[in-house]
N, C-alpha and C positions, 0 to 999 in steps of 0.2 A: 574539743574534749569537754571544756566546761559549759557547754549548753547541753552538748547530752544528760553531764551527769546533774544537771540544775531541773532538767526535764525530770529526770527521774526522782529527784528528791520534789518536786512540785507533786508527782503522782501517787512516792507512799505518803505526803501528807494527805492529800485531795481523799485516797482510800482511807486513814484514819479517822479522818473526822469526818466522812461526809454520812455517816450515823446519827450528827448531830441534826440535821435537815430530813436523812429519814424518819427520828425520831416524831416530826411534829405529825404523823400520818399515822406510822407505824405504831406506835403503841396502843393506837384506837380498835386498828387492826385485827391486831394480836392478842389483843387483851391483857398486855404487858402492865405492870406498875410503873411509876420513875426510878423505884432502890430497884427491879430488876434489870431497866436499862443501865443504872449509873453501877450495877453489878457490871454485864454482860460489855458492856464497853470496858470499864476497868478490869478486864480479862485478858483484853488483847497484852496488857503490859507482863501480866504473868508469864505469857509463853514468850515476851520478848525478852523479859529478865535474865530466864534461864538459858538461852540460846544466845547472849549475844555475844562473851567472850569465844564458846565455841566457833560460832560463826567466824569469828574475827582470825581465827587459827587457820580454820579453812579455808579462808581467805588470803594469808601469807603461805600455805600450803600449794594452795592449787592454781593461785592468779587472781589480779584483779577484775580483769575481763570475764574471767570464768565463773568468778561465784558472783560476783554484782550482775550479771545476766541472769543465772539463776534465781538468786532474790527477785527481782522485780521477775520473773516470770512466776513462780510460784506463789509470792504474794498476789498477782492480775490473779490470779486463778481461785484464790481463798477467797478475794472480794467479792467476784463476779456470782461466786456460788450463795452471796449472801439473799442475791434474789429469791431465792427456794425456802428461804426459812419460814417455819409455821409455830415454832414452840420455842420458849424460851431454854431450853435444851440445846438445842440446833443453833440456834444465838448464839449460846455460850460457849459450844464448840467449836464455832466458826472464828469469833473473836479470839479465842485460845492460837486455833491454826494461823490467822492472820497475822499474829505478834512471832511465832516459830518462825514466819516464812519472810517477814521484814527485820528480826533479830539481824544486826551487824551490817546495814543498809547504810546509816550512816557515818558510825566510826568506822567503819570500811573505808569507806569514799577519802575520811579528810583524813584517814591515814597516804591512802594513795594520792589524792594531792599534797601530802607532807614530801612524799617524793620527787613531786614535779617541781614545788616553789621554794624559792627560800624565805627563813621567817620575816624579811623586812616586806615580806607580799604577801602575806599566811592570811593577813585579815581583811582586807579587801577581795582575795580570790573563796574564802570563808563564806564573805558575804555574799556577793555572786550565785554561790554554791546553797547557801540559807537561808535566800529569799525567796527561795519553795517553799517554803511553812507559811509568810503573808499571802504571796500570790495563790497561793493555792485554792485558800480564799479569798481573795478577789475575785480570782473563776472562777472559784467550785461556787463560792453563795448565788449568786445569778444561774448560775448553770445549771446548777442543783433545784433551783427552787422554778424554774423553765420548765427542768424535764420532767419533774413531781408534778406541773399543771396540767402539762399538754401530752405527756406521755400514758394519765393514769386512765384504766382499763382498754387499754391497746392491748390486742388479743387474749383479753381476761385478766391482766395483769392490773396492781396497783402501780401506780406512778413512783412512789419509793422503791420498787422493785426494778425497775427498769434506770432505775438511776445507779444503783449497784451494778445493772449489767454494763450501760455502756460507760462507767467511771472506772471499770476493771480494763477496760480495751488497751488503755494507754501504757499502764506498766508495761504489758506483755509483748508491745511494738517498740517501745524501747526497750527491753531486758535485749531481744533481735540485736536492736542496732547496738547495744554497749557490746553485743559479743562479737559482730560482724569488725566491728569499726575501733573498738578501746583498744592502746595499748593497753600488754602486761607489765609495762614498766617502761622507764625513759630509755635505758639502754635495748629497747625491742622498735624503738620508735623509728620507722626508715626513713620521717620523712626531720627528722634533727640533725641537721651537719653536723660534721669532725667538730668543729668548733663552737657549735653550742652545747654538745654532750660534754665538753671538756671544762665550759665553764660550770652546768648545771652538775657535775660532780666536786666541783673544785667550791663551789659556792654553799650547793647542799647539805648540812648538817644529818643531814639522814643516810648515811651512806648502806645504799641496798646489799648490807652486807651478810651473812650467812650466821646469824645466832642465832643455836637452837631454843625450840621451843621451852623448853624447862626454863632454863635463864628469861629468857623473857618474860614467862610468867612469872615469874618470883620478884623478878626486877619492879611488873608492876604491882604487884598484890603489897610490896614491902613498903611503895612508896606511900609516906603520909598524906603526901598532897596529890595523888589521887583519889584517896580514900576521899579527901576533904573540896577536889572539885568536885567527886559523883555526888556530893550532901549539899553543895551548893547550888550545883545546877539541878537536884530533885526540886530543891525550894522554888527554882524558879520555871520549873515545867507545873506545880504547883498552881504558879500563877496564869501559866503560858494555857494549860489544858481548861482550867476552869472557864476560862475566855473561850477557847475556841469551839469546846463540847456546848458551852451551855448560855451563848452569847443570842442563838435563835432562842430561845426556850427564855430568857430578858426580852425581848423584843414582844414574843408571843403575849407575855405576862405584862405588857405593857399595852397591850391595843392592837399590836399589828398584826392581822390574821394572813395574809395575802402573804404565801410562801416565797414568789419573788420577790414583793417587797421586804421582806424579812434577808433574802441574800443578798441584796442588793445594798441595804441599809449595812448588814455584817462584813461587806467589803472594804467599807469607810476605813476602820480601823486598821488593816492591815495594809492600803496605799501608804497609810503614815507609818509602820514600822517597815516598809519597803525602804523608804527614805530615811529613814534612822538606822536601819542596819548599812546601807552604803557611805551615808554621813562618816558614823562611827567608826567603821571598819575602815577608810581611809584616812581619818584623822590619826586614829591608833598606829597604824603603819607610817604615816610623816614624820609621829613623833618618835616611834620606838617606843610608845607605854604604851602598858595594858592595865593598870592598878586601877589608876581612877575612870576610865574609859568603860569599865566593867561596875565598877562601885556607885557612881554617878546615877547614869539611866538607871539600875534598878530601883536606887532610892526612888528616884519619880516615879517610875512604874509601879513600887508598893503604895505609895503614896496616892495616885491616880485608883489603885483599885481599892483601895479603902475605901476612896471616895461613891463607887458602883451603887450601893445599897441605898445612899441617903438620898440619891438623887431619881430612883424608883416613882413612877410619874410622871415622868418628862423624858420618853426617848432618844430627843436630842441629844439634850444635856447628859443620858446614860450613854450614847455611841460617843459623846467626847470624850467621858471618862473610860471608856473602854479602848477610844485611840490612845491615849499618853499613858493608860498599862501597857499598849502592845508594845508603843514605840519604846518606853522603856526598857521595857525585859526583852524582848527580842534584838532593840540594838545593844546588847550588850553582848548578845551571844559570838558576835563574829571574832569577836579577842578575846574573850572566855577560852570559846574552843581552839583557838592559837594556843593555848599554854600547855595541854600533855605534848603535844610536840614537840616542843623547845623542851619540858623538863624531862623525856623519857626522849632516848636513842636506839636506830632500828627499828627492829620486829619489836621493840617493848612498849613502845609507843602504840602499836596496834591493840597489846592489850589491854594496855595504859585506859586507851579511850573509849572499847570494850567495856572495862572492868565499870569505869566512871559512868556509862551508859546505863549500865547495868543497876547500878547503886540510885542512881538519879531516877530511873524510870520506875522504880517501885514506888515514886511521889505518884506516877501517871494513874495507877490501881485507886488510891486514895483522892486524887483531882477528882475522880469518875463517881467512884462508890460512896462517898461520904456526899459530895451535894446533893446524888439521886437519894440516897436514904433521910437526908434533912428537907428536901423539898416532898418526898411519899410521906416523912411523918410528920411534917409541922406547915408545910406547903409554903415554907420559907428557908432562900439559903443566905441569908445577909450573916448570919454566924460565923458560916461557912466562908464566905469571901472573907470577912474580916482576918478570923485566924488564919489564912491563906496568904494575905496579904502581907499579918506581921512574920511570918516565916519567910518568905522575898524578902521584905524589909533584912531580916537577920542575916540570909542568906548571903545577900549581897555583900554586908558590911563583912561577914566572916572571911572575904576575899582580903581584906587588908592585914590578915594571919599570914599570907603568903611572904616569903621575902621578898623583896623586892629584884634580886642580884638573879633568882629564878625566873624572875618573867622577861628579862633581856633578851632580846632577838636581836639588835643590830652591834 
């Protein structure tokens, strides 16, 4: 079960960002600006914002199986159509469509493993599940920047276009297998004895029990510290997106022209938040804390990307300081996203992480749109990173507002 659903979260990262690698082609192209790419990327999050507590209903509604196969089928399909774009119009349509059709993709998923685990495993199976956002890049930059050399003008086509078609292939073979093969729940599962279904409801804090919709939403819209994780984790998508959008476009700006080398070099950073997100997520789960396990890494991580701007001239030295942002903010995410769980019960929890999704990804519009408009009008975004940076920094420490007696899982 958790490699499917790891595939699949590797594939809607790999389709979000893999804009950032068409971009070094594409905009020549098309005669794009950089404020209308870092518009038309920060579009996708619009249509994700508004659709993702829906999604998340439709999801307790109609099954896990059943709408997580849809999402990633329909998302495969917005991406693949991105090949056909001519105008920045069609861009920002399509970007719009892609964020509708991946809305509730992920607080989906770690509400349905909020069913499967209990919280003393939330964050190590978190992590597992959320080291599809490094690897994604791992693959996607080599992969990406291969099929851009060797693939461009095959039967007329540019080579950015052809990297949209076959990076859409994957959703849509796994969207197949989570409907052929996921349960809908642990009590659908045949292949669970008497005796593990007995422990996993006896143990389970989430009992899949029948509260309507209304309650649930109220339960989450009411909660403070929902409100105050969705503002914590925007700060650090903030920091998460400006890396991943615009880490080839550093590199480029630095000397390296050669599109593999550029994905190859952008993988660095994410091996090392691979191993900081598994680190974290099991130490967090030994100990039973989440406070400082979350507070910690981002400090470094804001602290590492401050550092991005001053070190401009030296690639190396920029891909380090772009490993200890990733490993920072990224390992913090695996017991981050443990806590609507534990503080919200049931269905409310679904829209708990929904509602925080939602809040948090309206940072993703502004990661996008604000660097591309500071690098089209000043052809510099060290500003940008900086204030970027002290928002994480804030972000992070705004977590020790939590009670403590809240983050308790064992």
């Amino acid at each position: 079960m958790l490699p499917l659903l790891f595939l699949g979260f590797l594939a809607s990262y790999l389709d979000r960002v893999n804009v950032g690698y068409a971009k070094l082609r594409m905009l020549s192209d098309l005669g794009m600006s950089e404020a209308t790419y870092g518009l038309g990327t920060g579009l996708f999050f619009l249509g994700y914002i508004l659709c993702e507590v829906p999604s998340n209903l439709m999801l307790v509604k109609f099954g896990a199986r059943n709408w997580i196969a849809r999402i990633l089928v329909t998302w495969g399909l917005c991406s693949g159509l991105m090949m056909f774009v001519h105008t920045p119009t069609q861009f920002y349509i399509l970007r719009i469509l892609l964020g509708v059709a991946e809305a509730g993709f992920m607080p989906g998923v770690l509400y349905y493993l909020a069913l499967w685990f209990p919280p003393q495993y939330r964050s190590k199976v978190t992590a597992a599940f959320m080291a599809g956002i490094p690897l994604a890049s791992v693959i996607g930059g080599p992969v990406s920047g291969l099929l851009m050399d060797r693939l461009n003008g095959v039967a007329g086509y540019e080579g950015w276009r052809w990297l949209f078609f076959w990076e859409a292939l994957p959703p849509v073979l796994i969207g197949v297998a989570v409907f052929l093969f996921l349960p809908t729940s642990p009590d659908k599962a045949t292949w669970l004895t008497a005796s593990e279904s007995e422990w996993l409801r006896r143990e389970n804090p989430l009992p899949s029990d029948k509260v309507s919709l209304s309650v649930s939403i109220g339960a989450a819209f009411r909660s403070p510290w929902v409100w105050l994780l969705g503002i914590v984790d925007g700060t650090l998508l903030l920091g998460l997106y400006t890396i991943a959008f615009w880490t080839p476009s550093l590199l480029h700006d630095d000397g390296i022209r050669s599109t593999f080398q550029i994905g190859c070099l952008s993988a660095i950073p994410q091996i090392g938040a691979v191993a900081s997100m598994f680190l974290i997520g099991r130490s967090s789960d030994e100990r039973g804390e989440r406070r400082w396990h979350i507070v910690l890494p981002i400090v470094v991580g804001s602290i590492a990307m401050a550092c991005i701007p001053l070190c401009m001239g030296n690639p190396f030295i920029v891909i380090a300081c772009i490993t200890a942002a990733n490993m920072g903010i990224l390992g913090a995410l695996p017991p981050f996203w443990v806590l609507p769980s534990i503080m919200l019960k049931g269905s409310s929890a679904a829209v708990g992480l929904a509602l925080a999704g939602s809040i948090a990804n309206i940072a993703g519009f502004f990661a996008t749109a604000l660097v591309g408009y500071a690098r089209s009008v000043t052809g510099d975004m060290s500003g940008v990173i900086w204030l970027f940076a002290g928002l994480v920094l804030l972000g992070g420490l705004s977590v020790l507002m939590i009670p403590k007696n809240s983050m308790k899982s064992l």
